[in-house]
N, C-alpha and C positions, 0 to 999 in steps of 0.2 A: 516386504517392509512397508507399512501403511505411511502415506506422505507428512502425516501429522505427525508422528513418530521421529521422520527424518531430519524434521524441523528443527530438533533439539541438539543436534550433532554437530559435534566441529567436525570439518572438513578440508585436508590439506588434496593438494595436486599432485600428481606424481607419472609419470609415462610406464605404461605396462607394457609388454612384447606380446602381442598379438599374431597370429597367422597372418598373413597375408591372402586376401580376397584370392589371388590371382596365384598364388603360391601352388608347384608341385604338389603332389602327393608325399606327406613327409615322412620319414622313417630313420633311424639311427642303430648303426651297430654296437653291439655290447660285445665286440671281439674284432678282431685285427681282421676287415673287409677285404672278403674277394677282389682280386687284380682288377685290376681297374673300377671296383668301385668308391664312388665318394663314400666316407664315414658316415656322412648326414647325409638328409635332403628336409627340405622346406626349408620358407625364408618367415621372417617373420619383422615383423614392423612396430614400432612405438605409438602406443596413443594415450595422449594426456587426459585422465579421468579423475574427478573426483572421489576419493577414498574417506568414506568417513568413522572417527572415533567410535566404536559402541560398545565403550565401557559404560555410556550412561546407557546402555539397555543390555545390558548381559541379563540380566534376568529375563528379558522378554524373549530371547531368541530360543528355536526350537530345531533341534537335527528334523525334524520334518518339515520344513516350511520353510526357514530358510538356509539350511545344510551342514549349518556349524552354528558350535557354541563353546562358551568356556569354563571350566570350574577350577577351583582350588584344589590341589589334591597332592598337599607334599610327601614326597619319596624318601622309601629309607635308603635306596641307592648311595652309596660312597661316590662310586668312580664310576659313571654313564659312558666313560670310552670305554672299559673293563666287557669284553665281551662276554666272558663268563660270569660277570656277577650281572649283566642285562640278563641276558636268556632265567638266569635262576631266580633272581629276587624282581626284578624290573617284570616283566614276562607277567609274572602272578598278580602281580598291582594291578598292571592295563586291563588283564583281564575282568579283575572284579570291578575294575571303572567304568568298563563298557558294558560288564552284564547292570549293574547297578544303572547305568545310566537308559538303558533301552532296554530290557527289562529281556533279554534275549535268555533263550533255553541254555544256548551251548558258545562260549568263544573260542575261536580259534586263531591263534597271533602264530602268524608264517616268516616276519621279518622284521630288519626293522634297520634306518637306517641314520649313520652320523653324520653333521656337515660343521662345517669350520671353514667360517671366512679366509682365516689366517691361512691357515695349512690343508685346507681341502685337495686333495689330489687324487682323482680318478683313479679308480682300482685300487688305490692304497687302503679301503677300509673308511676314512675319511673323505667325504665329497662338499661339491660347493653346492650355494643353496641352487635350484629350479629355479631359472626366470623369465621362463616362457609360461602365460597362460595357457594353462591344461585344469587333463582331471584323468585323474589314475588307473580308472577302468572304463569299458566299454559296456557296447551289450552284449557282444560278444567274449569279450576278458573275463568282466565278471563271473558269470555263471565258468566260465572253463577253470578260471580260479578252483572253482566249488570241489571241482573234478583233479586237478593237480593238486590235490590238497588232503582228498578223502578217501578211504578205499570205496570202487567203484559202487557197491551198493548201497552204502550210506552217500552218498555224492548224489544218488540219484533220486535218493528217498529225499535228499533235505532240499533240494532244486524244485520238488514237487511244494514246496511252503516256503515263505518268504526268510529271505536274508538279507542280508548289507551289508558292506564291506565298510569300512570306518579306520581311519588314522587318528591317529593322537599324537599329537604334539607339543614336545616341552622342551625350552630352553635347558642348557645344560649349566649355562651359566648366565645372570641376569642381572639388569633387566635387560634385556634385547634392546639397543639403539638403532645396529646398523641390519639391512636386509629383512626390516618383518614382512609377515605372510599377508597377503591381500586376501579377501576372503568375497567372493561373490553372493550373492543372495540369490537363491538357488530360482525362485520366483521369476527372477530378470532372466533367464538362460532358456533360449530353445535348440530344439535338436538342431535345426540348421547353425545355430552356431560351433557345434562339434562335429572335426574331422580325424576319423582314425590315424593314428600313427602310429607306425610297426616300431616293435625294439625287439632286435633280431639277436637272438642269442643261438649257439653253438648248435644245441640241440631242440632247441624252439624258437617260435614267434609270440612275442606277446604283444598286447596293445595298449596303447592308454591313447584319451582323446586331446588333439592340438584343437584350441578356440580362436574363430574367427570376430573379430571388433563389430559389437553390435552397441550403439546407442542407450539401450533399455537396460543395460547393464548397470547395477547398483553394486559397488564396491564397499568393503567396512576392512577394517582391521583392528589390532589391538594394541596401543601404543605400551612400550617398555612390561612385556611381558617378564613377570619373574620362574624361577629355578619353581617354584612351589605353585605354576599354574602349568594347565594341559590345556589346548585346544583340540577337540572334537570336531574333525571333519569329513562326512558322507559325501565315498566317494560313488556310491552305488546302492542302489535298491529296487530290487524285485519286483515289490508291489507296484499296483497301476491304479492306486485307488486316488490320486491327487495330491500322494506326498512329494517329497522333493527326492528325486529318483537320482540325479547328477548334480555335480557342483566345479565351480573351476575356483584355481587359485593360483598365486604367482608369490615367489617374494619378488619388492621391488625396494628401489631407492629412497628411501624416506626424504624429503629436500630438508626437514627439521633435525637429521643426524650429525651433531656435531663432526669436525673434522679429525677431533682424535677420540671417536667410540672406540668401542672396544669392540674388538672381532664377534661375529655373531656366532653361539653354536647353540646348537641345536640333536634331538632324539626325537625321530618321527618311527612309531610301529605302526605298524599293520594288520587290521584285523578283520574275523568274518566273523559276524554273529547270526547265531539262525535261532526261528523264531516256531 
């Protein structure tokens, strides 16, 4: 994001959770931990950063450059908790969003997931938002993605040419008061500030990156997101040619959220587009 640019933005305060410098090796189970081990690991710490508005440059923003952006794109969806009417009528939307929006050959949407401030409860289908700064894949994740996903000769063919992994996310109900998404600028991010951490599941390991508090870090979000907007956010990318390859994000506290918002929910999928 060019400093001229910046200029024009309101800019509220707010504390992100950040890795901690000095922090373990982090990792978390997605199932009932071997004796004696802890659930988690890694600590993580608050730092107060400027986040700024940029609804006055939604137009300018680019999933290459600076890793997210947002469009209008309402849904014929009824009921977005309805797991079966996401997979059949939701599922086909996202996909033609992200082929339309990144001009990709092939999409493929593997997941996808609900949160609810109110009644979020782990494993129940319903979770609470992310409020540690991260970012969803690795260099390692991603590409293995490719491979959990494909049959192995197509997996290996599409890993030979670029792809990206990308989320979309949309309020379910709107506008968003409490817990919107912080959105990094992909530009401000170096690899030293991303550490692997393991999410250990029964029959695998997967990864997604915890971000360590770097200065250079330029924050945006988008205030009172509606039911009829999608956020686009690059969590990966193959190429090496000077686009924006990773990205972090956090929901945080907004301090301008009234005291009686309304619970936040949200529908975040998951997708790979190959090129």
């Amino acid at each position: 994001m060019q400093a001229q640019r910046a200029t024009k933005l309101r800019v509220i305060e707010a504390p992100l959770n950040y890795l901690a410098a000095d922090s373990e090796t982090p990792y978390v189970y997605a199932y009932e931990p071997p004796p004696g081990m802890p659930y988690r690991a890694g600590r993580y710490e608050a730092q107060t950063v400027g986040i700024a508005d940029a609804r006055a440059i939604v137009g300018e923003l680019s999933l290459d450059r600076e890793g997210f952006l947002l469009r209008r794109a309402p849904t014929a969806v009824r009921d977005l908790y309805d797991d079966a009417e996401v997979k059949s009528l939701y599922y086909p939307e996202i996909e033609r969003l992200v082929q339309a929006e990144t001009g990709a050959e092939k999409v493929v949407i593997f997941d996808h997931t609900v949160r609810n401030t109110a009644i979020g409860k782990p494993g129940r289908g319903v979770r609470e938002p992310a409020i540690n700064v991260h970012n969803d894949y690795t260099e390692k994740s991603g590409p293995q993605r490719v491979r959990d996903l494909l049959e192995p000769a197509e997996a290996e063919a599409r890993l030979q040419r670029r792809f990206i992994e990308v989320n979309v996310w949309r309020p379910i109900a709107g506008p968003v008061e409490a817990w919107p998404i912080a959105l990094c600028d992909a530009q401000t991010l170096e690899m030293k500030d991303f550490v692997a951490s393991e999410r250990r599941f029964p029959d695998r390991i997967g990864e997604i990156y915890a971000v360590k508090y770097n200065p250079r870090h330029r924050w945006f979000y988008f205030p009172h997101m509606a039911r009829e907007e999608v956020l686009f956010i690059k969590c990966f990318d193959s190429a090496r040619d000077g686009r924006a390859r990773l990205s972090a994000h956090s929901a945080f506290v907004d301090p301008e959220t009234r005291a009686d918002a309304p619970a936040r929910e949200s529908i975040e999928v998951r997708t790979l587009a190959f090129f």
